[in-house]
N, C-alpha and C positions, 0 to 999 in steps of 0.2 A: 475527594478524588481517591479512586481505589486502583491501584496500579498492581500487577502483580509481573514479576520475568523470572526468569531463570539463570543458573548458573552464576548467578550474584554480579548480571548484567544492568549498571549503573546507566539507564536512561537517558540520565540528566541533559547529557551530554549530544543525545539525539533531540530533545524536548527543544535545547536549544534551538537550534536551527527549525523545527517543527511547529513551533506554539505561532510564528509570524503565519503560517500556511493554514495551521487548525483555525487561526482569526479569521482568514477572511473565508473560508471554507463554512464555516458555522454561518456567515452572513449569505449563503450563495443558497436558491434555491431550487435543487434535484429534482422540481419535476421539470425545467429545461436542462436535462445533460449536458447538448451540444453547446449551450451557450454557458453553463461551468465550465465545461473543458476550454474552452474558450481562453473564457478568462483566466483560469489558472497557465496555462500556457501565457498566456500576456502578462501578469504578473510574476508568473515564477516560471521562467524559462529554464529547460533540461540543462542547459549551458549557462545557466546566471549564475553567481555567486552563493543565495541559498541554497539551490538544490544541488550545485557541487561540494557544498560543505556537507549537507546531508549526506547525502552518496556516500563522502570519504568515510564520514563518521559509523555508517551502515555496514562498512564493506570492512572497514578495520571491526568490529563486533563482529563481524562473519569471521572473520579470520581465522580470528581470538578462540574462536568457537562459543560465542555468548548470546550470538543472536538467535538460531535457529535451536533450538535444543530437539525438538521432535521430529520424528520422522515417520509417512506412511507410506507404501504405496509409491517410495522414488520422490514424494513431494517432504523436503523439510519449512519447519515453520515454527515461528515464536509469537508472544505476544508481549506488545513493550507496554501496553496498558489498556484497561478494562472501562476506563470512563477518563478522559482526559481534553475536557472542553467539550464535552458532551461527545466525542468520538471513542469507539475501541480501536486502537493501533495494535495491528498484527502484521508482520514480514511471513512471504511465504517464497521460497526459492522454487521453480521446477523447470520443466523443460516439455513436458505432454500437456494431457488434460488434466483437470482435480474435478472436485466433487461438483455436482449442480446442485445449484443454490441459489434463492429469491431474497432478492434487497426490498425490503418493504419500503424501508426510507430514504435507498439510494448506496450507493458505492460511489467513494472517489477509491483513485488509484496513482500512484509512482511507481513505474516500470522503468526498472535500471537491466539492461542486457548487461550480460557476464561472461557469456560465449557466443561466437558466430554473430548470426545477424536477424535476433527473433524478434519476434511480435506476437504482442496478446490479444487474442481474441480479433487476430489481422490488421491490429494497431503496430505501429513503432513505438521506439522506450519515450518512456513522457508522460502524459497524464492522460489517463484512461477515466470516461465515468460513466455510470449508468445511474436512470433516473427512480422514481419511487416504485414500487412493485415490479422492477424488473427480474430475470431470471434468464442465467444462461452455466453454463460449462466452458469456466473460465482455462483456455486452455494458451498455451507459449509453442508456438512452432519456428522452426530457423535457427532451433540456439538454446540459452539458457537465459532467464531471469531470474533477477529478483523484486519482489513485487511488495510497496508498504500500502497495505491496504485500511482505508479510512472509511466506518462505518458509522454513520449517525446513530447514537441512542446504544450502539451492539447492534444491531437490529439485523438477523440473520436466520436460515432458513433452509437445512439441508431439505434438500429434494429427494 
């Protein structure tokens, strides 16, 4: 397993809460989206117990200034690991559009609002997915987020 972050941002402590969600996510198959999303919302509700641990644990890292190190464009963004149960873990904060980009193998998503009342891509905060070869311009309107996003394999694809 090859992890790499920034600012001597100790993961572990996200991994925790995260390795039960990367379990069943690694079992779930992206070419039906809507029935991922599904399920992860049934098992991991935005209000349950794991994903408000995660949350805290995300939002104290942001605080800290450990989780997001980069910046382009008004979008900040880190990467907590490069292969971590076969997914890349990356946090991306914004509030507009970001870049367009094709998931060959799928996008999951955790959208946590941080200002107002936004939505990704005309979602509410919670679990966003998109299935294998899709492709959009992931954009947060209403507000601000911050978004953990889970890519099978890394498998990604500026446009």
């Amino acid at each position: 397993m090859s992890q790499t972050n920034a600012n001597n941002l100790d993961p572990e402590e996200i991994f925790e809460a995260l390795d039960p969600i990367l379990e069943v996510a690694a079992s779930l198959d992206l070419k039906d989206p809507a029935g991922v999303q599904e399920r992860l919302r049934e098992v991991f509700p935005s209000d349950g117990p794991l994903v408000s641990a995660l949350e805290e644990t995300l939002l104290k890292a942001r605080e800290e200034g450990n989780l997001l190190p980069k910046e382009v464009g008004g979008i900040r963004f880190g990467r907590l690991a490069k292969d971590r149960r076969g997914f890349s873990i990356d946090v991306v904060e914004m509030d507009g559009p970001g870049p367009k980009h094709r998931h060959p193998k799928g996008e999951i998503d955790l959208c946590l609002a941080l200002e107002g009342e936004p939505q990704f891509d005309g979602q509410p905060e919670g679990w966003v997915v998109y299935g294998e070869d899709s492709t959009h311009v992931p954009t947060v309107r209403g507000g601000r987020m911050l978004i953990l996003y889970l890519l099978p394999e890394g498998a990604f694809e500026l446009l």
